[in-house]
Backbone bond lengths (Angstrom), bond angles and torsions (degrees), N, CA, C in turn:
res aa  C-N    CA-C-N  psi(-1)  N-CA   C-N-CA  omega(-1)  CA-C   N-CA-C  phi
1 X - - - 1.428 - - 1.523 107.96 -
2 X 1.174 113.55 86.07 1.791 97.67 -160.21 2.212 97.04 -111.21
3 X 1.115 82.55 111.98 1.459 105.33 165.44 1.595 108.85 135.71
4 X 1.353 101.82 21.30 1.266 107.22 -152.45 2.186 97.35 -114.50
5 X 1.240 99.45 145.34 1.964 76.18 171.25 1.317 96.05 -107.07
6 X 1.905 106.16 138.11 1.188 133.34 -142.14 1.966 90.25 -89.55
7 X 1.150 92.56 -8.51 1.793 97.35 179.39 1.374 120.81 -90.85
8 X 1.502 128.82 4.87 1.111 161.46 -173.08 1.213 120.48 -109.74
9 X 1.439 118.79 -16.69 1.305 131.79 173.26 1.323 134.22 -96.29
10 X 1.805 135.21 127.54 1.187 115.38 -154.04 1.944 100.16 -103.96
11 X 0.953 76.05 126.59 2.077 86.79 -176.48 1.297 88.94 -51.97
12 X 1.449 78.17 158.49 1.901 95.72 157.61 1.521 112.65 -65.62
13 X 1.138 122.56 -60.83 1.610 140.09 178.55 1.632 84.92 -36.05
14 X 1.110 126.30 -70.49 1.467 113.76 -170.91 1.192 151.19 -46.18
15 X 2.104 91.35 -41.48 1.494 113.44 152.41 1.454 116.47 -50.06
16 X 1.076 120.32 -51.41 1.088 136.76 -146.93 2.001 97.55 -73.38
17 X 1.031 94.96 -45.13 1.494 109.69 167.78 1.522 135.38 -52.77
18 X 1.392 112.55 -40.71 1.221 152.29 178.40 1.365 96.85 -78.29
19 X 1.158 133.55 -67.04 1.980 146.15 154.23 1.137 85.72 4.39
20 X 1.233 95.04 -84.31 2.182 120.24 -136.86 1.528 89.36 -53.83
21 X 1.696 114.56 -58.61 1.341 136.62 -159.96 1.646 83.89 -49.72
22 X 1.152 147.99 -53.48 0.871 134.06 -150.88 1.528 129.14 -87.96
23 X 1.288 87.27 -35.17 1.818 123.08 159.13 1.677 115.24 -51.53
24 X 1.250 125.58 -41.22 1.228 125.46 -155.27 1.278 106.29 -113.89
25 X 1.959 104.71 -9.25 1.556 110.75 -178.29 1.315 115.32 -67.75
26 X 2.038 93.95 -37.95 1.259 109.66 -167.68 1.601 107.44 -61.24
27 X 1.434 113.96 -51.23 1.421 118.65 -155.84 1.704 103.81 -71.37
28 X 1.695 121.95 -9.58 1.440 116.98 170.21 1.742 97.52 -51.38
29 X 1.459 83.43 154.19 1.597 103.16 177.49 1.637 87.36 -83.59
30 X 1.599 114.52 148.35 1.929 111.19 -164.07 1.757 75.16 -105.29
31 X 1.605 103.80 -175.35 1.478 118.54 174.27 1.379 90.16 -96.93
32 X 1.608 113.78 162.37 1.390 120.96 176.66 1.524 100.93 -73.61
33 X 1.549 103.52 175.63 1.480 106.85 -168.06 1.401 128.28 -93.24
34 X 0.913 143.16 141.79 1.762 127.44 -169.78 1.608 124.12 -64.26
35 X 1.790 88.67 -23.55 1.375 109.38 -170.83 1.345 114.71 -70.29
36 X 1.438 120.94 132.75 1.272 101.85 -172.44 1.846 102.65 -98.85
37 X 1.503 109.60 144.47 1.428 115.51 176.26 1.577 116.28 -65.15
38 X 1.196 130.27 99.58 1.638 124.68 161.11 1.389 115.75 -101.81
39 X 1.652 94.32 149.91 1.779 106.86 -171.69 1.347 100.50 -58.90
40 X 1.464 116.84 148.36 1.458 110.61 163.58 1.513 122.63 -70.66
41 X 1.015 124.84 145.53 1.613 111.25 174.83 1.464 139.47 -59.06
42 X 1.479 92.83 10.21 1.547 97.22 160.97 1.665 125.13 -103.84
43 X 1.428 98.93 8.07 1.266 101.52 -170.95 1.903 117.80 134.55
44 X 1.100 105.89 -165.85 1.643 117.71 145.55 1.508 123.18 -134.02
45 X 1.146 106.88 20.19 1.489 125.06 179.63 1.574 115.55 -83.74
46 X 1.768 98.27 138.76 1.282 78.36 -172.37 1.478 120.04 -69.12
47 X 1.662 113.10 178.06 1.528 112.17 -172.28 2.054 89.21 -85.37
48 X 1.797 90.90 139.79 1.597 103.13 147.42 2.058 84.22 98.63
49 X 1.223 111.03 -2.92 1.675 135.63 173.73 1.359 117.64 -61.08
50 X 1.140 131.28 93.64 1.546 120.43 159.64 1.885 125.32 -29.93
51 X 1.027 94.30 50.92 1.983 81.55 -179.37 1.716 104.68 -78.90
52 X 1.232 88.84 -174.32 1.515 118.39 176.16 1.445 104.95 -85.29
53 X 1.585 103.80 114.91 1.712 113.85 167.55 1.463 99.62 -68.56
54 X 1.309 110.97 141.66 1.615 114.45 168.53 1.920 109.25 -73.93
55 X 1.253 122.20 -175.82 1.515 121.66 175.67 1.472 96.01 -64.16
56 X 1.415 108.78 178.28 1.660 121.13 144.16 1.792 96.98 -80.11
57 X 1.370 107.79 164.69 1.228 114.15 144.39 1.540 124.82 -97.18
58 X 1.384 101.12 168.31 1.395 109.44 -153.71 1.609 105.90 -82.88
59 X 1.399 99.14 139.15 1.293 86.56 -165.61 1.551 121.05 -90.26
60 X 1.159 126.24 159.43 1.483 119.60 176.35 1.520 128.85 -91.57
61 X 1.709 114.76 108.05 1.716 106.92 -162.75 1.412 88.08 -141.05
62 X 1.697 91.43 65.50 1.904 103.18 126.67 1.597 117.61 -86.74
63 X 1.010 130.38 6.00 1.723 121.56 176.35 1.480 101.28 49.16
64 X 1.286 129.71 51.59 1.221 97.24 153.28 1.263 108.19 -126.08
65 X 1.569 137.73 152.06 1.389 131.14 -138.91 1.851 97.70 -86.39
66 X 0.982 96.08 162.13 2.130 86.06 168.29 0.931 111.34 -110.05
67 X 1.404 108.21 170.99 1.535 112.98 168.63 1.597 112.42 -79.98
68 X 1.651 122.44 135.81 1.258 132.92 165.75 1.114 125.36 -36.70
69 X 1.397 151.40 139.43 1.387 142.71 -165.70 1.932 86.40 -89.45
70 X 0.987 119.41 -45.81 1.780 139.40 -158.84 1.274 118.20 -162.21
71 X 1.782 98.90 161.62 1.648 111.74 176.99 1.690 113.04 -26.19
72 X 1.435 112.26 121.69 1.302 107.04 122.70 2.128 88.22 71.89
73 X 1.618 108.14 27.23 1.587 112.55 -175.42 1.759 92.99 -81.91
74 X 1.006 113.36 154.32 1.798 99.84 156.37 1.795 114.42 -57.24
75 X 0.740 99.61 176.75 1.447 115.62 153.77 1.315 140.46 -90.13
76 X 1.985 144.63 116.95 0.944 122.31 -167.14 1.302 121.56 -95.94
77 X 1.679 126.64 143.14 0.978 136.89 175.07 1.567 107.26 -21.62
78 X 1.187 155.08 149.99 1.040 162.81 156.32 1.818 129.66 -113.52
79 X 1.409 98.56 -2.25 1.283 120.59 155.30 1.305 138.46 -153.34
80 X 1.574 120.84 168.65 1.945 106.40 -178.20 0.991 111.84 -45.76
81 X 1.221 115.04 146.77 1.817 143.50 147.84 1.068 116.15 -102.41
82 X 1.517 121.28 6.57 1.737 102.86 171.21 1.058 102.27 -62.31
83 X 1.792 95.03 156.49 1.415 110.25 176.07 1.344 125.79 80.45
84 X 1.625 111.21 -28.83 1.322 105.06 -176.08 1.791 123.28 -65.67
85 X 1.046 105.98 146.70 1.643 111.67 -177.88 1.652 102.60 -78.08
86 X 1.342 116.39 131.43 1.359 122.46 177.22 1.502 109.32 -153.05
87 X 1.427 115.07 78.76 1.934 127.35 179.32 1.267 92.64 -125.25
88 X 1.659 87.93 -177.78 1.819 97.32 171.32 1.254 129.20 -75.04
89 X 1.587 120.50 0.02 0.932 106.22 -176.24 1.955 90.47 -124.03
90 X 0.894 136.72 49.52 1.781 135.07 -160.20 1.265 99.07 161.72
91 X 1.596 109.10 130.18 1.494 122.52 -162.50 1.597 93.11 -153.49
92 X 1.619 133.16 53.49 1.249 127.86 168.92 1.734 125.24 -3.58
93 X 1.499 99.83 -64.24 1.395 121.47 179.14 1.434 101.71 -28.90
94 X 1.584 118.50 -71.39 1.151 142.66 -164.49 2.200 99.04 -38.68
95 X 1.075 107.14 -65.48 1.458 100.12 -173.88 1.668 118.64 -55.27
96 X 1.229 117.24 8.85 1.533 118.44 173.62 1.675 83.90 -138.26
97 X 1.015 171.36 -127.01 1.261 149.96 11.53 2.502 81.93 -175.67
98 X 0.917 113.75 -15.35 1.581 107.75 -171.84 1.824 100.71 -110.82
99 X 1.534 81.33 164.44 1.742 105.74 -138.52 1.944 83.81 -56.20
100 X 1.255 132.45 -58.94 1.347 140.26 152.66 1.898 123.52 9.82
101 X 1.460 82.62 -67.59 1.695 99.11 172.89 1.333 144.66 -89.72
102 X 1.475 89.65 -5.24 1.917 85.86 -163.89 1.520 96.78 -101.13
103 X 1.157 128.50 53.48 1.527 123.74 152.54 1.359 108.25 -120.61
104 X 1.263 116.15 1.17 1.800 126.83 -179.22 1.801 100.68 -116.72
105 X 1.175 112.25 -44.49 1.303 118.44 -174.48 2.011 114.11 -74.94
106 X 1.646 101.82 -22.92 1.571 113.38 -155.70 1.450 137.67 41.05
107 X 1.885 102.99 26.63 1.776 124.53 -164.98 2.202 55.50 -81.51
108 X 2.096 72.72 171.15 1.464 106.74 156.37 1.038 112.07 -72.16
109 X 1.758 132.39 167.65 1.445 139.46 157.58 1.067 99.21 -71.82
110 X 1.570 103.63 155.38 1.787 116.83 175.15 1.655 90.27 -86.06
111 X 1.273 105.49 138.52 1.756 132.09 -172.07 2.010 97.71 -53.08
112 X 1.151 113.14 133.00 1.508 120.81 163.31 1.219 114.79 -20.69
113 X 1.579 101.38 -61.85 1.899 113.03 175.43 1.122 117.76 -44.16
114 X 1.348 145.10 -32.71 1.510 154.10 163.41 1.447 109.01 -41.09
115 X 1.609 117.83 -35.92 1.479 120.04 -164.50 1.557 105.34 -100.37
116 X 1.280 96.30 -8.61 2.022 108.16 -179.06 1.604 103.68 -48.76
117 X 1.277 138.99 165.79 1.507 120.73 100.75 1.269 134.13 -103.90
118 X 1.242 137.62 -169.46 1.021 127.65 -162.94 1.734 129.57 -78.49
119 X 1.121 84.78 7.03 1.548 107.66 171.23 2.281 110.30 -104.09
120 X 1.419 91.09 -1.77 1.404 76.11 -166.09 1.093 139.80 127.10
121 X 1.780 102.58 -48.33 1.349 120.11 172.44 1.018 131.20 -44.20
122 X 1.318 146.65 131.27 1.221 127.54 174.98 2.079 114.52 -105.91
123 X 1.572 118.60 126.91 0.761 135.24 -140.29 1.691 98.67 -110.61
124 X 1.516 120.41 144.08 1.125 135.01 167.39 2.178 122.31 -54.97
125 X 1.449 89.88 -14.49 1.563 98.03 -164.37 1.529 86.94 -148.48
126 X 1.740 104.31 144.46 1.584 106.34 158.73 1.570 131.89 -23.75
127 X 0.869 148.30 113.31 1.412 149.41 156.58 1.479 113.70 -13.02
128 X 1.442 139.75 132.63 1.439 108.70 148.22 0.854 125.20 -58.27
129 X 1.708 134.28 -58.52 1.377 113.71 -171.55 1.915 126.09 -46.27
130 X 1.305 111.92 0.71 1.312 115.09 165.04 1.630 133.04 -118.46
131 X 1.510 109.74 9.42 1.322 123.87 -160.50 1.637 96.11 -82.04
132 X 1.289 115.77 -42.01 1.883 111.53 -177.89 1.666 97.58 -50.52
133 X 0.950 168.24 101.98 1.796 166.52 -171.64 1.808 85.82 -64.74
134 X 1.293 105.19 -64.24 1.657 131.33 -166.15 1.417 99.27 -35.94
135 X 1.334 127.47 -16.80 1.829 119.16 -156.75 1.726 89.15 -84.36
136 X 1.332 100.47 -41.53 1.420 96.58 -171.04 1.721 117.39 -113.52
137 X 1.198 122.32 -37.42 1.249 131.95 169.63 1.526 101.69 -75.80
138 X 1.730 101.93 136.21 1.312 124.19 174.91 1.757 105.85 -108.51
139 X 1.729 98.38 172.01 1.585 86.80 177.83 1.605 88.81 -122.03
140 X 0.742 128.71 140.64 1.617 147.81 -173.44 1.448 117.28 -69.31
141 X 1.439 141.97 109.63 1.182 164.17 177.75 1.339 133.98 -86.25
142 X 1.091 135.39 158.82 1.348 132.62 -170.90 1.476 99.63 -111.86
143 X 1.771 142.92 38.19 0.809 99.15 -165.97 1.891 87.31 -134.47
144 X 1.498 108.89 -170.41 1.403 116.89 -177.50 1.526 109.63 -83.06
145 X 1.674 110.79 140.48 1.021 112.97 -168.29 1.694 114.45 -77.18
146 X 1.533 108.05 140.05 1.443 104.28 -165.27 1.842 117.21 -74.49
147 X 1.375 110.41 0.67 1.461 112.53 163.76 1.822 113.39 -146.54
148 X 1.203 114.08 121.58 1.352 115.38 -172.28 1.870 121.69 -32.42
149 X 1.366 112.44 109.05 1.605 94.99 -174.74 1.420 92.73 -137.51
150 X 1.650 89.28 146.12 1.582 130.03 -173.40 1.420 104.08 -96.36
151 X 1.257 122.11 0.46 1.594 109.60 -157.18 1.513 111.39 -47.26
152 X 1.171 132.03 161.76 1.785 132.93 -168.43 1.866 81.09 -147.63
153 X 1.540 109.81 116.85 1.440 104.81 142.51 1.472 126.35 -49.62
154 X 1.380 134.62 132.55 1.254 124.48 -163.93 1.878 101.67 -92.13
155 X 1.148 102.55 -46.80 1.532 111.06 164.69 1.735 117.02 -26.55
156 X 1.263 101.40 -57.97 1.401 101.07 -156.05 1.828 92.72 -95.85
157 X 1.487 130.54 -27.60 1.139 121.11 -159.99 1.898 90.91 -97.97
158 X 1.246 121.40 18.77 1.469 95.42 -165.03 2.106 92.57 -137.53
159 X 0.928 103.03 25.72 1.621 122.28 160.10 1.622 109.80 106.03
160 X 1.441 89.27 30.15 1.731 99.11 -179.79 1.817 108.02 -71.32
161 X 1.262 116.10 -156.54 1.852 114.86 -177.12 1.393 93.63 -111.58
């Protein structure tokens, strides 16, 4: 190998070494893993599987608004939506929830930003990109959360008011 530095080069003997090493690493029995295995939240079923949907949980309709976890969170539903109609052409929400109704209905107004588009504009009618409510607003449940969470608002837990 001439131009080459000869200390840079892996012998055969070495390969060969490295082989076995690698060969015999595999076939050790390993230690089990620390990690512990959890179901995914869709289940253990296979994907594309007819399983069993679990219930909804029940929902909670005292109406009274909550407090935000953080900046700028949506807001959660605070009462049922069964039943409600929500396509492209039927937006339930809309007959309690628009600037029109809510002095007969006493819902909140839908936020300014709803009437934006994405340029800014501000529009006579909800936006589409905001007309689904459902993409971002949830309706609030009575039930246990499906993975243990600690979350801490940092605002309020870190010497906020």
């Amino acid at each position: 190998m001439r131009g080459q530095d000869p200390s840079r080069l892996i012998r055969p003997a070495a390969m060969a070494g490295l082989l076995l090493f690698a060969l015999v690493g595999a076939a050790l029995p390993q230690a089990e893993p620390a990690v512990q295995i959890v179901p995914p939240l869709t289940g253990w079923a296979e994907p594309m599987s007819e399983g069993q949907i679990p219930p909804l949980g029940r929902p909670i309709t005292d109406d009274v608004r909550r407090m935000r976890n953080y900046p700028e969170q949506p807001p959660v539903i605070p009462h049922s939506i069964d039943g409600y109609q929500l396509t492209v052409n039927t937006n339930r929400c809309m007959d309690c929830h628009k600037p029109q109704f809510t002095e007969g209905s006493g819902a909140p107004m839908i936020s300014v930003t709803h009437f934006q588009d994405r340029d800014g504009q501000v529009l006579t009618d909800v936006t589409p990109r905001r007309y689904f409510c459902t993409a971002c607003h949830v309706q609030q449940t009575d039930v246990q959360p499906l993975v243990p969470n600690q979350f801490r608002d940092g605002y309020r837990h870190a010497g906020g008011p």
